[in-house]
C-alpha positions, 0 to 999 in steps of 0.5 A: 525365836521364843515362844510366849505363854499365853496364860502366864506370859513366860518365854519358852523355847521354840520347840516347846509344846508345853509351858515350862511354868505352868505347864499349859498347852502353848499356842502358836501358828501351827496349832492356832486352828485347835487350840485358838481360832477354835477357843472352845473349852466347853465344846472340847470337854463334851467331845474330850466325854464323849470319846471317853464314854463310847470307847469305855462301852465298846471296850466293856462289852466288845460292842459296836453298838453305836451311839447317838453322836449326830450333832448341830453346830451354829454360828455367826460368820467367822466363828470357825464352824469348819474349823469346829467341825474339823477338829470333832472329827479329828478327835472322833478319829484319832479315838478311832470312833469315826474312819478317816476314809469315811468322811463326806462332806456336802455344801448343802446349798447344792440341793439337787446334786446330793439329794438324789444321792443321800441314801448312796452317801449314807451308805459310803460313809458307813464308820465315818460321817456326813456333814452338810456344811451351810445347812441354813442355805436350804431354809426359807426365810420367808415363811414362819413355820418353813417346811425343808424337805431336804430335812425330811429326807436326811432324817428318814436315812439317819433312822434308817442308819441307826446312828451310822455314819454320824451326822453333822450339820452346821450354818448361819445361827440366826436362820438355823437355831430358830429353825431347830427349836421349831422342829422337834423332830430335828432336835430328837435326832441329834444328841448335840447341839452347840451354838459358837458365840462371837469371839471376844476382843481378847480371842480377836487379838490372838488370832492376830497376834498368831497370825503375824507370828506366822509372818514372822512379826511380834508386838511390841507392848504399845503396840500389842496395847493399842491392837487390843483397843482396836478390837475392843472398839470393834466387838463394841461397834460390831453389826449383824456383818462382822466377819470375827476371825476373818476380821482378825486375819485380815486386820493382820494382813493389815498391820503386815502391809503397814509394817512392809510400807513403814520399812520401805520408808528406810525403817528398820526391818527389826520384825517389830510392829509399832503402835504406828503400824495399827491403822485406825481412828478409834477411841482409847476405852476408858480406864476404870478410874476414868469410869469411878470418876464419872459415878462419883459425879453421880447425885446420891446413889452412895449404896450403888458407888459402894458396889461398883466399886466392890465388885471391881475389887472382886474382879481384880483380886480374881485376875491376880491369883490367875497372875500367880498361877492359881485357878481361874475360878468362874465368878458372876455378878447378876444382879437384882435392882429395885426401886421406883421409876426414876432411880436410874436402874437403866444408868446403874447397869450402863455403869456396872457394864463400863466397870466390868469391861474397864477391869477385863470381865466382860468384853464389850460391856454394853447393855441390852435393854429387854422385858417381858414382851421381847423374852415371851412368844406366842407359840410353842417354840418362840420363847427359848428363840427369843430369850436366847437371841437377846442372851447372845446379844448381850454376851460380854455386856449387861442383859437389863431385864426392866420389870423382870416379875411380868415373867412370873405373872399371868393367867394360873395356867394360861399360855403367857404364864407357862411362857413366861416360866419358860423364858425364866428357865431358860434365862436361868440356865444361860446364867449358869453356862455363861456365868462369866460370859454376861452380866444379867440385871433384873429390876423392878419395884421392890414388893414385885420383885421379892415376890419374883425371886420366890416364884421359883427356887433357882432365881433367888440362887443365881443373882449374886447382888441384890441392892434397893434404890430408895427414892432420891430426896427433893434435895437431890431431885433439885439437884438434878434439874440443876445438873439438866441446866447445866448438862443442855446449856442453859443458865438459870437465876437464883429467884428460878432455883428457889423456884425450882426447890418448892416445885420438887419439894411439893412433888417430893412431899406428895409422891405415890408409889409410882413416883417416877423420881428423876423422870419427874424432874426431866419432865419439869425441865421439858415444860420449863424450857417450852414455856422460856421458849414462850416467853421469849418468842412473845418478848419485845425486848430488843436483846432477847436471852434464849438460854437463860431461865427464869422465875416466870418460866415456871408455873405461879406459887399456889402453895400459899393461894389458900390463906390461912386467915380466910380458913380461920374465917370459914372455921369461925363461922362453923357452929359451936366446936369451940373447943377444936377452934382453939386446938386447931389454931394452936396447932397452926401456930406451933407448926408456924414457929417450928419451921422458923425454928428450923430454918434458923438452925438451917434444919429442915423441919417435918411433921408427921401429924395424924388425928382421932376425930371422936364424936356422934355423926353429924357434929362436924367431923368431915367439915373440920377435916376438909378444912384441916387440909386447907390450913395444912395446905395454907402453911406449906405442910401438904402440897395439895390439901384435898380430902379423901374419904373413905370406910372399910368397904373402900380399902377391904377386899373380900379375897386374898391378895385385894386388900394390900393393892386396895389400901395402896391405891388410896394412900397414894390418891391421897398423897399430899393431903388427908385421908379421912376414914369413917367409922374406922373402928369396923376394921378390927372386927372382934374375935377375927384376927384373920380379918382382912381389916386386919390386912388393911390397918397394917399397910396403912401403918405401914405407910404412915411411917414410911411416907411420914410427912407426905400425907395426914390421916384422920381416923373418925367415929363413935367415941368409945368404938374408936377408943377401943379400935386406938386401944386394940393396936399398939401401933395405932396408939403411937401413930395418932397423937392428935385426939379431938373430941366433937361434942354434941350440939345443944338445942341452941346450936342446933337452932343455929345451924338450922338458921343458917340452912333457912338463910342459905335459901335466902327463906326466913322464918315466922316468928311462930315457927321460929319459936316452934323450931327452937322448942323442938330442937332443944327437945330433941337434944335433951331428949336424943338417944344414941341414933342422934343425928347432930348436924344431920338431923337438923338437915332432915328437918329443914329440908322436911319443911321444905317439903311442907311448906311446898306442898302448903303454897302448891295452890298457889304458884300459878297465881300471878299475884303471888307474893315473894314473902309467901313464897319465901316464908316457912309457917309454924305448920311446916316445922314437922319431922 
């Protein structure tokens, strides 16, 4: 009989205890219990220094001094504590650190018997050890901050001992590792710590192999195949119940009882397991060109396709130098997602966890779904228990971290923002020991999560990728609501599609920074299919079609619901402003036969069109704005049309950091329509350049490249200070094309206007005030200073009359006889400023 390599595959002779190839240590069924089931490198190599550096001392100073070697050691069912414990001390003896006859061993969950004879034990095991096997057994599990007194007891003999024998304690890890990051007291006696991690599929599978090897059976490779595919299907599907290497052992006697059951069916007896013989219903797990195949579906995400499929390539050029016999070098792919809502991080994560478990990196390549308020305690102690629970639950899989920069926010110095430092500390060094072990995948908004990577220095270091989703486009959110219909059974028209096409356009176009992309559409396809299912529960149709969806199922087009002759109807009615009449109408026009353009040359058209509104207050500027969103809402080019007005106070904060968030928030609430800024010049204050007005114009240019075509602002004020405020940035110069200048009203506008605030109340004037109103009016334009009011000095003068013309008829009102034309009439006597 041979024997197999299990790191180069090479056939060795059966006395063989080293590879005759790569010269490795060979596994059989004799040393499966050290160098298998107990598969354990980084716990050998501590134990491997340990020995080393006890041994150097005492044979440097020809001591007996002894060390703190007192260990705790936990673990799932199965994981092979006993065996672990038996192979530390093995070593411990065999380097002549620890007596064999000094060995004592207590199941701990029988209190009463060794409690009353702890100090006795301590003293038997003099040069040796006590380990307390099951020490969880003792634990209460009903009470937060459980008190064991049997603990109290063991540590008081360990000080008393000083360090002789040494203590090992081992049992459950769910019960005993929380207890242990609650208890300092317990952590300060015992030098080491390990925590046995579930064995992968790969370690099940030769825990079975070498267990049939001990009944004298070998795989063939269908079979071997198909074995490893069991245990993958049951790491994958694992509970809180699995019993690890007992699953392995008896999944062998299994395969034993089907091979002795297929022989005496008049098999051959030939010591060789068929595929046959592996009894189980169990999915085969896809192969990575089955996965590729499934992202290449995917709708846009081209960067994301590149990386998976770079990231394979890395993992396979890795296991080919191991194939030739080179050194196995540790390789992590802990990645940084960002992006808005929507992008499909959670499913880029699925993807890459399907990718690295195809290709044999990780094992099970499930993802755990975690954020700050599953990572982050209450109290002192609960942190690194919970982000080490969801460490280990994700172990062989993807740990997908959702807005991973709340870990770094908090009140300066307040218990959530050191908990949070501490969650990320203890998530780093996770990361290194287990670099190979698990992926883990931060994500969250881009600005957040740069900001997230230089809170501390060793984030940035320990992510290997870091990649951006943008936004998907409204062809590509289409897309998706098609990929909806079709995914849950339903059909859709031509006239719904087309529908569906300038409804996410529309959402496209007027999209803030919280976007929820994707999310969006799904939530279009809800209501959709509510409102089909309204229409065909209220239908009398005979045949009713319940999966079939059409253009009624959607909400009515309002995009066109503003036509724009009525909005060149309500400009024409303003006063004066000729000038801008004509520049507004031939700007209608030009956008108009633009996208005819476009769409006969199958493009797609876009407008990025931004204005200076020059003129004195009062001549119209925010009306003509408020009507700009109309006409642009009317041809399609913003989706909602409203205003939004605002000045310096509205986007400028007075401390640091408030000004970026400020400024955000009102471009995204006007997302789809005009922001209006008043006397914008005032946010470049002269000989400031730290001013946060500064701050403030550098995001809004900001947006207006990177959200072109979603939203139009109109700059306002005094002409020469907005010449000047276009003039002191050269990225102001090339942002605003669009210069409309607002004249001044004459004396007769001016009359006009205040004409039609006296009709407006369904007054009239007498012919003397008529006249006395125009007199006065022409002299306040010909007169005017640069406090000119325009628009809003007519106001004042109306309503002043108002006033006048109430108090001069007062004696009257309660006079039944009074007549309608009093009431209704302004005198020449009631025209005073």
């Amino acid at each position: 009989m041979f024997k197999t390599c299990k790191y180069c595959k090479t056939l060795n002779r059966k006395n063989a205890v080293f590879c005759k190839r790569c010269g490795k240590k060979i596994v059989t069924g004799k040393n499966i219990q050290t160098d298998k089931i107990i598969d354990r490198d980084e716990i050998k190599n501590t134990i491997s220094v340990l020995v080393d550096s006890v041994n150097q001392y005492r044979g440097e100073w020809n001591s007996n001094l002894n060390f703190n070697i007192n260990i705790l050691l936990t673990g799932n069912t199965g994981t092979g504590k006993n065996l672990m414990t038996d192979y530390i001390i093995d070593s411990l003896i065999s380097a002549n650190v620890l007596a064999k006859d000094k060995i004592k061993k207590i199941e701990a969950s029988d209190n009463q018997n060794f409690l009353s004879k702890l100090p006795e034990l301590f003293k038997e095991a003099k040069s040796g050890a006590v380990v307390f096997e099951n020490f969880h057994r003792l634990i209460p599990t009903n009470t937060k901050h459980p008190r064991v007194p049997a603990l109290d007891q063991i540590l008081n003999e360990i000080d008393k001992s000083g360090n002789d024998p040494v203590v090992i304690i081992h049992g459950d890890k769910n019960i005993l590792d929380k207890f242990i990051l609650n208890n300092p007291a317990m952590k300060n006696r015992f030098e080491y710590y390990f925590r046995l991690q579930d064995y992968s599929s790969s370690e099940l599978y030769e825990i079975c192999r070498n267990k049939l090897e001990e009944f004298g059976l070998r795989l063939e490779q269908s079979s071997a195949e198909r074995l490893l595919a069991l245990f993958k299907h049951l790491v994958k599907t694992k509970k809180s119940t699995f019993g690890n290497g007992y699953a392995a052992v008896n999944t062998a006697e299994d395969i034993v009882r089907a091979y002795y059951y297929r022989v005496s069916k008049n098999s051959p007896d030939d010591k060789k397991i068929r595929a046959v013989d592996i009894i189980g219903d169990f999915p085969n797990p896809k192969t990575l060109d089955e996965i590729f195949a499934e992202i290449d579906e995917l709708i846009g995400l081209e960067t994301i396709k590149a990386a998976l499929r770079d990231i394979a390539s890395q993992v396979q050029h890795q296991k080919n130098r191991i194939q030739q016999g080179e050194k196995n070098v540790k390789i992590g792919f802990h990645l940084v997602l960002t992006g808005n809502p929507g992008t499909g991080k959670t499913m880029i994560a699925r993807k890459l966890g399907d990718v690295l478990a195809a290709i044999g990196f990780l094992d099970k390549g499930h993802v755990v779904e975690t954020d700050k308020s599953s990572l982050v305690g209450r109290y002192v102690g609960e942190t690194p228990y919970k982000v080490t629970k969801k460490c280990d639950e994700a172990m062989g899989g993807v740990l997908f971290i959702d807005e991973a920069y709340a870990l770094a926010q908090g009140s300066s110095g307040g218990s959530s923002n050191q908990y949070g430092k501490e969650a990320i500390e203890t998530i780093l060094k996770r990361m290194e020991d287990d670099r190979d072990k698990f992926v883990v995948v931060a994500a969250g908004y881009r600005n957040e999560m740069e900001r997230f990577l230089n809170s501390n220095p060793g984030l940035k270091s320990r992510f290997d990728r870091f990649i951006h989703i943008d936004d998907y486009t409204s062809e590509q959110l289409t897309e998706i609501f098609r990929f909806f219909v079709k995914k849950n059974g339903y059909k859709i028209t031509e006239a719904a599609m087309q529908r569906v096409a300038e409804l996410i356009s529309d959402m496209y176009n007027s999209r803030s920074a919280n976007f929820a992309n994707a999310r969006e559409v799904r939530r279009l396809f809800e209501q959709t299919i509510i409102n089909l299912s309204k229409r065909v529960s209220q239908s009398s149709d005979d045949i009713k079609n319940y999966s079939l969806i059409v253009e009624e199922d959607f909400p009515p087009d309002d995009k066109r619901e503003i036509k724009l002759e009525d909005v060149f109807d309500e400009l024409d009615k303003l006063v004066g402003l000729d000038n801008l009449k004509i520049e507004l109408k031939k700007l209608a026009a030009y956008v108009q036969a633009e996208e005819k353009r476009k769409k006969l040359l199958g493009e797609k058209s876009t407008f990025n069109l931004h204005f200076v509104f020059m003129g004195n207050p009062g001549t119209g500027k925010t009306t003509v704005a408020r009507l700009l969103g109309k006409i642009f809402k009317s041809l399609g080019i913003l989706s909602r049309g409203h205003l939004v007005e605002v000045d310096r106070s509205d986007l400028v904060a007075g401390f640091v950091g408030q000004t970026s968030s400020k400024t955000d928030e009102i471009i995204d609430s006007a997302m789809g329509g005009i922001l209006f800024i008043d006397e914008a010049y005032s946010l470049v204050v002269e000989n400031s350049p730290n001013d946060f007005g500064q701050q403030a114009i550098q995001i809004l240019l900001k947006r207006m490249e990177d959200d072109g075509g979603k939203f139009i602002v109109v700059a306002a004020g005094y002409p020469d200070e907005m010449q000047n405020f276009i003039e002191s940035n050269p990225g102001l110069e090339s942002r605003f094309k669009k210069k409309l200048i607002f004249k001044d009203y004459n004396g007769e506008q001016l009359y006009r206007i205040f004409k039609l605030m006296v009709d407006s109340k369904k007054m009239r004037l007498s012919a003397e005030a008529e006249l006395k109103v125009k007199t006065l009016l022409k002299d306040i334009y010909e007169n005017r200073g640069s406090n000119f009011g325009n628009g809003r000095t007519v106001r004042n003068l109306f309503e002043n009359c108002l006033e006048n013309q109430s108090f001069r008829i007062a004696p009257l009102l309660n006079d039944a006889e009074l007549k309608r034309e009093i009431l209704l009439t302004i005198e020449a006597d009631d025209i005073k400023l």
